[in-house]
N, C-alpha and C positions, 0 to 999 in steps of 0.2 A: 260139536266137534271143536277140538281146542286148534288154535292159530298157531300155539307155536309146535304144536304135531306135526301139522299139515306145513308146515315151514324147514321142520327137521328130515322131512323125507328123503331119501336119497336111495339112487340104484346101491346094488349090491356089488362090487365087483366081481367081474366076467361071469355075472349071472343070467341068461339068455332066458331062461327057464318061464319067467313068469312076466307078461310083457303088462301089466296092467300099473293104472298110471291116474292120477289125481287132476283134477280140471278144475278151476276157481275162476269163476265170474261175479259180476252185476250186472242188475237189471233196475232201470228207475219204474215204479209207480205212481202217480198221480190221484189212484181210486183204487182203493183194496175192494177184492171183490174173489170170490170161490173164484180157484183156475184152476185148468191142466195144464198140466207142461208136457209137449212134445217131445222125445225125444228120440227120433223114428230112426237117426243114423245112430244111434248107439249100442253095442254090442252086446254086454254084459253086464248089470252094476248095480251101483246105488245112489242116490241123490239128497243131499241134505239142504234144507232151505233157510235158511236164517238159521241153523244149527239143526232146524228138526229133521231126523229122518223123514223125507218123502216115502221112501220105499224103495223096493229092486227093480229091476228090467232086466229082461233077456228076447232080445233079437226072433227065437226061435218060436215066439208065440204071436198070438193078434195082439195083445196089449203092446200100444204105441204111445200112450198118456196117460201120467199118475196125476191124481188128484191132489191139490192143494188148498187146503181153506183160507180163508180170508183171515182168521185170526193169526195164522205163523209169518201173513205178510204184514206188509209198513208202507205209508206213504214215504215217499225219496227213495233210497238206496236198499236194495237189496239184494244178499249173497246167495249165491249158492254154489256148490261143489258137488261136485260128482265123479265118483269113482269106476271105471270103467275098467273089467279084469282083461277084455281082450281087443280092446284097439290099438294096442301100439302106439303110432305116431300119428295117428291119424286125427284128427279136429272132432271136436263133438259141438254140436248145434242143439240147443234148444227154442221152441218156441212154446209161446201160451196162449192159451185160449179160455177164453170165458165160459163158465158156464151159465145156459138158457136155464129160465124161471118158466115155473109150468106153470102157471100165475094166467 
């Protein structure tokens, strides 16, 4: 996803119609490792991780964490954005979890 897209974005005027709305964090690393990312309050959407597509979510199903591999992460800093078509104003949280080795 390019920076200066997601920099150029902007509402429409007096357009009420479509409430959905772009979120841009990090998260530091210390040990890359397979994760899922949480995203239980989130609505509608999609998630990109250092640029890769994670994938969609929609609230109205049991999936509540997309899978991430260890190659699209990085030790230090890392981005991620997510797209959300129907939360408004309202904050989106993530969390991650490791995945267990059947080891």
């Amino acid at each position: 996803m390019d920076e200066s897209f997601i920099g150029a974005l902007k509402a429409a005027p007096g357009s009420s119609m479509h409430d959905g709305i772009y979120y841009k964090g990090t998260f530091d690393l210390q040990e890359v490792a397979d994760t899922y990312l949480d995203i239980s309050n989130g609505k509608k959407g999609l998630i990109w991780v250092n640029g890769h597509n994670l994938g969609r979510y929609w609230n109205t199903g049991p999936q509540r964490r997309l899978y991430c591999p260890a190659n699209w992460l990085k030790k230090g800093e890392n981005e991620v954005v997510v797209f959300d078509t129907r939360s408004g104003d309202a904050a989106i949280t993530l969390s991650g979890f490791k995945t267990l080795n059947s080891d």
